[in-house]
N, C-alpha and C positions, 0 to 999 in steps of 0.2 A: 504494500500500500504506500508503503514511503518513495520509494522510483516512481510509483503511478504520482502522486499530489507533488511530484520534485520536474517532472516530465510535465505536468498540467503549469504549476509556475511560471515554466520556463516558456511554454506558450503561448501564456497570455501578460506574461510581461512583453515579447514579441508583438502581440495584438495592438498592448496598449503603446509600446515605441510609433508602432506604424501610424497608429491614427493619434500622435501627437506629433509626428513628423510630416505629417500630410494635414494636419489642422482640422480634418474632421472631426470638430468637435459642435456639440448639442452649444445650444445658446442660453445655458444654465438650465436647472431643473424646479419643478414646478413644485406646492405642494401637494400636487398629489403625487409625484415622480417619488417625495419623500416619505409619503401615504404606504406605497408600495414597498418601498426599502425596508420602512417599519415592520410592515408583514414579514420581510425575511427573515429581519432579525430576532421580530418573535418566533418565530420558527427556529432557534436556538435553543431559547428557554425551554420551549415544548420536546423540541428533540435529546435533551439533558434528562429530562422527565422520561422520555421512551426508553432511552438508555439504560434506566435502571430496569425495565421490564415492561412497563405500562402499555398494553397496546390502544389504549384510548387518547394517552398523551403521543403515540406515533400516528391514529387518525387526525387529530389536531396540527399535525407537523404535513402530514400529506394536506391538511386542507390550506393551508396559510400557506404550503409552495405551489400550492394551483392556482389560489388567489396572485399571488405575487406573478407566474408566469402569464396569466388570462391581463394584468394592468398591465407588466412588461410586453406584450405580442399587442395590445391597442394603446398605452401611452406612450412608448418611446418610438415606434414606428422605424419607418425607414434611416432616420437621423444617426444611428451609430450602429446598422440592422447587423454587421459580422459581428461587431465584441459583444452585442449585446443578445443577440441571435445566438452564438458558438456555447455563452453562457447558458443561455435558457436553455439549451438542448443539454446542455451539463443537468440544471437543475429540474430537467425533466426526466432523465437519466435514475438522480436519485430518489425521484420520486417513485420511479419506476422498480429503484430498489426496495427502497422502505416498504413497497406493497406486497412485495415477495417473500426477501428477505424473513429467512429464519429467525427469531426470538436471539438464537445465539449470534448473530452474524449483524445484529443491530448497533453495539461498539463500532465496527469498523464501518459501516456504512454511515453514522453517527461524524465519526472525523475526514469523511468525505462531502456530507453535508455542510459540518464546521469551513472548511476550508472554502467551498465557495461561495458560505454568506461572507464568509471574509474578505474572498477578491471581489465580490459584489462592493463592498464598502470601497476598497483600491479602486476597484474601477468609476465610482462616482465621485468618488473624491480626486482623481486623476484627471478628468473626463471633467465632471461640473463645476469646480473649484479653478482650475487652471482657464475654461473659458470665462467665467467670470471676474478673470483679472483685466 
């Protein structure tokens, strides 16, 4: 898992080089762009809770990264559609996981989740912060 989220890094810091080398960047983010971000990262809290067993705190976790993906695919739009696109196919990924995934196998799917509410946060603070300088 550690080559896999060391390999992911390494991609989307890539990602994010390109489209700060090319200026494609969003013309700041809205409140509800931060609407959205909120749901991810409550989706941390809930996924802390799955973690130790809960399968209710893990439908909780699937439902806030459906939310986030369904605001991500109609408010960011075409405006940054690969980083933010490449992403959501990430977090649709581990939603994908969390639905299958074994009780035992919820830890590691857990710090793959982690990690990319995390490059979510890099990525708007990259991206929304730098254009509105």
């Amino acid at each position: 898992m550690a080559l896999f989220l060391m390999a992911e890094t390494v991609f989307f810091f890539l990602l994010i080089l390109a489209f700060a080398y090319f200026r494609a960047m969003p013309q700041g983010i809205s409140p509800l762009g931060w609407f959205f971000t909120a749901l991810l990262l409550a989706s941390t809290v809930s996924m802390w809770r799955a973690a130790t067993g809960s399968r209710l705190w893990l439908w909780v976790t699937i439902a806030l990264g459906v939310a986030f993906l369904a605001g991500q695919s109609v408010f960011f739009g075409i405006t940054f559609f690969t980083l933010a696109g490449v992403h959501g196919l990430h977090i649709l990924a581990g939603l994908i996981a969390l639905a299958v995934a074994p009780s035992a196998a919820i830890k590691v799917v857990a710090l793959y989740w982690y990690f990319f509410v995390v490059l979510w946060l890099v990525i708007v603070l990259v991206m929304y912060t730098r254009s509105a300088a």
